[in-house]
C-alpha positions in Angstrom: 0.0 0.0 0.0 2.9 2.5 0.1 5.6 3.5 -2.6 9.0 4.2 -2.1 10.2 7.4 -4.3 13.6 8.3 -3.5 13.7 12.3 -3.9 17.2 14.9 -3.6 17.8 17.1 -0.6 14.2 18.0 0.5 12.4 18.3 -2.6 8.7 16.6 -1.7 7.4 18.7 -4.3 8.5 15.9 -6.7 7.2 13.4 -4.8 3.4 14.6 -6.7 3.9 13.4 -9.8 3.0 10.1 -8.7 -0.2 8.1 -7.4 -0.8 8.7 -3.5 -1.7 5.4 -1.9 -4.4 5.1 0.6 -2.2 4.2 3.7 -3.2 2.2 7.1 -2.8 5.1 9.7 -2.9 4.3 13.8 -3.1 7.7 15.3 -2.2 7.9 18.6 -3.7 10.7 20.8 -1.9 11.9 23.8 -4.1 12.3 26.6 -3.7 13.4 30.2 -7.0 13.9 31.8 -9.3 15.8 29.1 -12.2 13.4 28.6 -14.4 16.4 27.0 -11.9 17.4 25.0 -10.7 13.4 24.0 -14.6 13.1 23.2 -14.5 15.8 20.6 -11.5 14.1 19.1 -12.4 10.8 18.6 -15.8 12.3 17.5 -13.1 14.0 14.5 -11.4 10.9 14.1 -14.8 8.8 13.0 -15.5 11.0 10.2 -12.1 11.3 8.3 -12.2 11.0 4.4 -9.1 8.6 5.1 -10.4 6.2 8.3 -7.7 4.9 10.7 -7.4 1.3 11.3 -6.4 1.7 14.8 -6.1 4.3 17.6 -4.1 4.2 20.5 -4.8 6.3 23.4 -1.6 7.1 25.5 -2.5 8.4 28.5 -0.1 9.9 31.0 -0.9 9.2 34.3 -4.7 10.0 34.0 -7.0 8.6 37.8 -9.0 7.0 36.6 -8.0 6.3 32.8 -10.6 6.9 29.9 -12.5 4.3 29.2 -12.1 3.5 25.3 -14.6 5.3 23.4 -17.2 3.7 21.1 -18.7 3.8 18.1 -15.6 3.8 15.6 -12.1 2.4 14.4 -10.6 0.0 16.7 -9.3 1.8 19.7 -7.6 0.9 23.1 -6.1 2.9 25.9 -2.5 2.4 27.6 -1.5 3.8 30.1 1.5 4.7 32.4 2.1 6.3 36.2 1.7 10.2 36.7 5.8 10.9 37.5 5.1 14.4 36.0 4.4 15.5 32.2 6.0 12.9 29.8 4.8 12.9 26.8 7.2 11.6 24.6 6.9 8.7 27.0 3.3 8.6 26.3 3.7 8.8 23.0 6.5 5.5 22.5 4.3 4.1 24.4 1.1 4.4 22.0 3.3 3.1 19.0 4.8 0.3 20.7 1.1 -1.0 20.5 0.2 -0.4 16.9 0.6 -2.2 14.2 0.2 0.1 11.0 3.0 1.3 8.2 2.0 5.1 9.1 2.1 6.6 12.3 0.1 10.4 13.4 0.1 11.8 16.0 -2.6 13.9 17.6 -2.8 15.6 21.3 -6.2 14.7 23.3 -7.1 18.8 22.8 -6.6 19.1 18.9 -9.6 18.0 16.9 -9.0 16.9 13.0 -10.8 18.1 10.3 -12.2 15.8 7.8 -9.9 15.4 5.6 -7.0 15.7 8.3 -5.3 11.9 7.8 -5.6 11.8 4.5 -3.8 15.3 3.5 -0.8 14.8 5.9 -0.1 10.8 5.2 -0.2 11.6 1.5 3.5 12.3 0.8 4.4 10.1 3.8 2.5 7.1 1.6 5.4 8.1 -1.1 8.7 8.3 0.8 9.6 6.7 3.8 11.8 9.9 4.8 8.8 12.0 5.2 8.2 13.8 8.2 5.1 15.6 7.8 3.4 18.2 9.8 -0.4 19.9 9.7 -1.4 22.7 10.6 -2.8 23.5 13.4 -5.6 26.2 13.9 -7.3 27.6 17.0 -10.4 28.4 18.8 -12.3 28.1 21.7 -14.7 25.1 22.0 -15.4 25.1 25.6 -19.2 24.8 26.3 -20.2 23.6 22.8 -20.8 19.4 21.9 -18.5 17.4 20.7 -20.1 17.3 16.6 -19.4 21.1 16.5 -17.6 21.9 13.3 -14.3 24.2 14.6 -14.9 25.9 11.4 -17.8 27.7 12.5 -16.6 29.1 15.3 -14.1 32.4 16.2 -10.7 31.7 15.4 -8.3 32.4 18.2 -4.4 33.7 16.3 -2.3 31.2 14.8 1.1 31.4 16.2 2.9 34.4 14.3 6.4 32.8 14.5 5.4 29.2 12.9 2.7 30.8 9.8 5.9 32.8 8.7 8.3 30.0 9.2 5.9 27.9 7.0 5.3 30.9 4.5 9.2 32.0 4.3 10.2 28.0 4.0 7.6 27.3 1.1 6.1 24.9 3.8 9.5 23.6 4.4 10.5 22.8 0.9 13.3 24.9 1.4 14.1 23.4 4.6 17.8 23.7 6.4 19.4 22.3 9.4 17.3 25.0 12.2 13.9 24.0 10.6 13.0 20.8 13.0 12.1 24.4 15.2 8.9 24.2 13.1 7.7 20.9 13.7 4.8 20.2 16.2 4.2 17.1 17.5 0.5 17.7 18.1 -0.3 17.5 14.0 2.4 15.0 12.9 3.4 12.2 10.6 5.8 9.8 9.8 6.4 5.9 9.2 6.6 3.3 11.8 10.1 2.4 9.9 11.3 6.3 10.3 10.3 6.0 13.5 11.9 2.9 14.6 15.0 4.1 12.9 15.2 7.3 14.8 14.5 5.4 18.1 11.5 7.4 18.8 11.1 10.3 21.1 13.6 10.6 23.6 11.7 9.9 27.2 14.4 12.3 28.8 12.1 14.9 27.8 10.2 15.1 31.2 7.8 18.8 31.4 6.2 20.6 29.0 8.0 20.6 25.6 11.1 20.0 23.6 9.8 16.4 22.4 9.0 17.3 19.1 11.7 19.7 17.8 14.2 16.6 19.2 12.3 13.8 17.1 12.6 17.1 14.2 16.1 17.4 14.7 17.0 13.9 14.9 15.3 13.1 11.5 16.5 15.8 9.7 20.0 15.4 10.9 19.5 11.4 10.1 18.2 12.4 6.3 14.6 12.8 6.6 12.5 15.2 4.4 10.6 17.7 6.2 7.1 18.4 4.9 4.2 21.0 6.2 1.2 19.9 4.7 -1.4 23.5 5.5 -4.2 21.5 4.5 -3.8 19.1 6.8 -5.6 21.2 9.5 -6.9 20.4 13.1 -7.8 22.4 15.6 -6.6 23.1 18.8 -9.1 24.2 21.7 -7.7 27.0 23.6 -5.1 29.5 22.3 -1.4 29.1 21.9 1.0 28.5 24.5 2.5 31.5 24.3 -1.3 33.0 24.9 -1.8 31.1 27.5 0.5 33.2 30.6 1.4 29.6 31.8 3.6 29.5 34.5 7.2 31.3 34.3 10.2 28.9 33.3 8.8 26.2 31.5 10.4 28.3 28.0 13.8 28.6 29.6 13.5 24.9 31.3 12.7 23.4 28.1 15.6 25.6 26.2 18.3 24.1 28.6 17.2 20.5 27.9 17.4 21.1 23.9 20.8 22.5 24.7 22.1 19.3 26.7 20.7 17.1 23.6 21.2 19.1 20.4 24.1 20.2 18.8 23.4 22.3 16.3 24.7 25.6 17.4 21.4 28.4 17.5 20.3 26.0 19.7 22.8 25.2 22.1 24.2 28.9 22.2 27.2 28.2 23.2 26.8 25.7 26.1 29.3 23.2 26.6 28.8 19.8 24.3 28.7 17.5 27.7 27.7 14.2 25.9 26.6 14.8 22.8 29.4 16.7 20.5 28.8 18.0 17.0 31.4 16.8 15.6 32.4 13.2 16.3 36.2 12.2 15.3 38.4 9.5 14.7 42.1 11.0 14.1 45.4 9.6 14.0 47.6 10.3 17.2 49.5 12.8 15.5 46.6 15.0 14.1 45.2 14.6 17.4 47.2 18.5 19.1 45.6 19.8 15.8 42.0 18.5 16.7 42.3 20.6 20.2 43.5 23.8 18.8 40.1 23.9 16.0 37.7 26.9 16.2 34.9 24.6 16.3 35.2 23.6 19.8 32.1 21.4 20.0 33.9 17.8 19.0 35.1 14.8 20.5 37.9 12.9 19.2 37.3 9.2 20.0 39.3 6.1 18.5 42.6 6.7 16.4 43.0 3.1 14.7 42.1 4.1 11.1 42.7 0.8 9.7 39.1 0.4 9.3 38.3 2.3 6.6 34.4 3.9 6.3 32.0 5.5 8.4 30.1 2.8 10.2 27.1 3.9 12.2 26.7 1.2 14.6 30.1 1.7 15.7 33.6 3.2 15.6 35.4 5.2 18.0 33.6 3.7 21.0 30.6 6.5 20.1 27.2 5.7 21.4 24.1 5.2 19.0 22.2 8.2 20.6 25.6 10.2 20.1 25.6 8.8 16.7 22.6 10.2 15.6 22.7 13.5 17.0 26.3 14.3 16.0 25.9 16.7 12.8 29.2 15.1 11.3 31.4 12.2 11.5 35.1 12.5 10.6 38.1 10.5 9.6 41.4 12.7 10.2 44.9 11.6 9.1 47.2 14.6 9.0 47.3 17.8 11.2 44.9 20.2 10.4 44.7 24.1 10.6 42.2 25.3 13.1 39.6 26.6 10.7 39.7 23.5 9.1 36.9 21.6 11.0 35.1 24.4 11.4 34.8 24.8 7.3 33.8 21.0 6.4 31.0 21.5 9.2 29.7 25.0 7.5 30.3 23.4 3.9 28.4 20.1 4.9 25.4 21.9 6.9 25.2 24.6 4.2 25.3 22.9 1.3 23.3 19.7 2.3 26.1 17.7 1.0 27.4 13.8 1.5 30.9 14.3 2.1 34.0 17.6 2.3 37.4 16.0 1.9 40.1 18.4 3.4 43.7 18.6 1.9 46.7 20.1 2.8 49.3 20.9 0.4 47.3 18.3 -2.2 47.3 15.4 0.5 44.3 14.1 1.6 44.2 14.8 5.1 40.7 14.1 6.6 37.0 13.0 5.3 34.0 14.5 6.8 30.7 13.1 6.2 27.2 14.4 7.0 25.1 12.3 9.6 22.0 13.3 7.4 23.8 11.5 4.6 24.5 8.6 6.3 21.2 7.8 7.6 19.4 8.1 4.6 21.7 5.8 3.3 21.3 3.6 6.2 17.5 3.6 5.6 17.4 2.9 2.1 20.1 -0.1 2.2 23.6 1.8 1.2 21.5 2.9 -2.1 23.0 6.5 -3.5 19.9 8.5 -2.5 22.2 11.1 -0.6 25.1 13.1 -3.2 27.6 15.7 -3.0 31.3 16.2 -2.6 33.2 18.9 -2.2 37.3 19.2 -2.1 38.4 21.8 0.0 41.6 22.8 0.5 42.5 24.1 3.8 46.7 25.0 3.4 48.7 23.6 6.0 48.5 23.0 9.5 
């Protein structure tokens, strides 16, 4: 039921020049004690143009649990123990007890339009890269049943910041390496397979947000294609968060977890790589005093046998797969480099959306860096050449 349409860099847009299959979706709704609000959802969910064949309700903590609804798709509820707000917890949780090729995810408070699954799975049916996102709209539906059509009501502003992401981006087509900032996990996406491969949201993630632009940044960085799909609309009840005066810190708590966990420098501003390094390196001892004089600061240099040749993911220089994925680039030095020299294959990589930058000094090859996005995409797609690009750049002498 699903194609397989390998596309360059982020280009979706050719992905519609061929047949959209009809894909079986399990949604899974988070939930954490909103049963009016769940009603209204799953009230959405039994009138899509596109049905689901399953639903999952991943409830966080919730005394006493909903009961599963009626009336619809199959539909159950897990559950897990209140230790705070843990949604991505939630959230692994629902998928680890579906079955379908196409995963969305909804929040308990956001109801689908008709046509909802069926506009944001569409590209996903055509590339297992796709990460897609809806949009999400707002008003108030306090007070009114759960049939009401959102449509009819006031509309409460759409977040200012995220409309002229989407509008500047071309809905993401022209996506870069700081777009995962536009991805919301309350109107999302993706294959189970994606999924899987990215090892799902990171349950480290405990309090209100972060969740998504981490899942966003990990499958960008590990070659996904980021989509908005604006007619893939649902409806959130209540304003934005940034609306809603919630209480004080949870903006700057949430930044300092992104910081700890991603790499990519507007993010981390300049805190210290603890962890999980940009840049991860394997370097012959005696390039190794060049490696600690580099501009780019944010690396680790980690096993110095080079006799194995290639960039292997599941291993290498003792790295761990979570540091694996979230390093921006991998790199095999030989020689001393200058110290601008890291700095540049990182900014060519990045910028360019290429594969590989080999550095030389005086005409000798002297280190290889490669992109992580390159290398998961070809992970996912069986070493196949769906990622290209390589640049020689000659960086003087050390």
């Amino acid at each position: 039921m699903l194609i397989d349409v390998p596309v360059p860099g982020n280009r979706y847009n050719l992905l519609d020049a061929h047949p959209a299959p009809r894909p079986r979706v399990a949604v899974v709704v988070a939930h954490y004690r909103q049963p009016g609000q769940l009603a209204r959802t799953w009230h959405a969910l039994c009138h899509q143009t596109l049905p689901p064949v399953e639903v999952v309700i991943a409830d966080d903590g919730s005394d006493p649990p909903p009961a599963p609804p009626a009336g619809g798709p199959p539909v159950r509820v897990v559950t897990q123990p209140d230790l705070g707000f843990r949604a991505a917890a939630a959230r692994n949780l629902g998928v680890a007890h579906t079955s379908a090729e196409v995963l969305v995810f909804l929040d308990a408070d956001t109801v689908p339009e008709p046509g909802f699954l069926e506009h944001l799975t569409a590209r996903v049916a055509r590339n297992p890269d796709v990460l897609a996102v809806g949009r999400r709209r707002h008003a108030d539906l306090d007070g009114h049943p759960v049939d009401v059509d959102p449509r009819t009501l006031p509309e409460l502003p759409e977040p200012a910041w995220l409309r002229e992401a989407y509008a500047g981006s071309r809905d993401l087509l022209d996506a870069d390496g700081t777009s995962f900032r536009h991805v919301i996990s309350a109107v999302l996406a993706c294959r189970r397979s994606l999924f899987d491969d990215l090892g799902g949201f990171d349950e480290r993630y405990v309090g209100y947000g972060g969740e998504d632009w981490d899942l966003a940044y990990r499958a960008w960085n590990n070659g996904a294609v980021l989509v908005h799909e604006p007619t893939a609309v649902a409806w959130h009840d209540g304003p934005d968060w940034a609306l809603r005066g919630d209480a004080p810190g949870v903006k700057e708590r949430e930044a300092a977890r992104l910081a700890a966990l991603i790499p990519e420098p507007g993010t981390r501003r300049g805190a210290p790589p603890g962890d999980v390094p940009d840049v991860l390196v394997e370097a012959a001892s005696g390039a190794v005093p060049s490696l600690e004089a580099q501009h780019h600061t944010d690396l680790a240099v980690g096993g110095i046998d080079l006799a194995g040749g290639g960039f292997d993911l599941a291993g290498g220089g003792g790295w761990t797969t979570d540091q694996l994925r979230r390093a921006r680039v991998r790199m095999r030095v030989e020689r001393p480099l200058p110290p601008w020299a890291v700095g540049a294959a990182v900014r060519a990589l990045v910028d360019g959306d290429l594969a590989t930058v080999v550095l030389r000094t005086g005409g000798v090859v002297a280190a290889t860096a490669c992109s992580t996005r390159a290398l998961g995409r070809a992970r996912r797609w069986g070493g196949r050449e769906v990622a290209s690009g390589t640049l020689d750049l000659d960086v003087g002498s050390a």
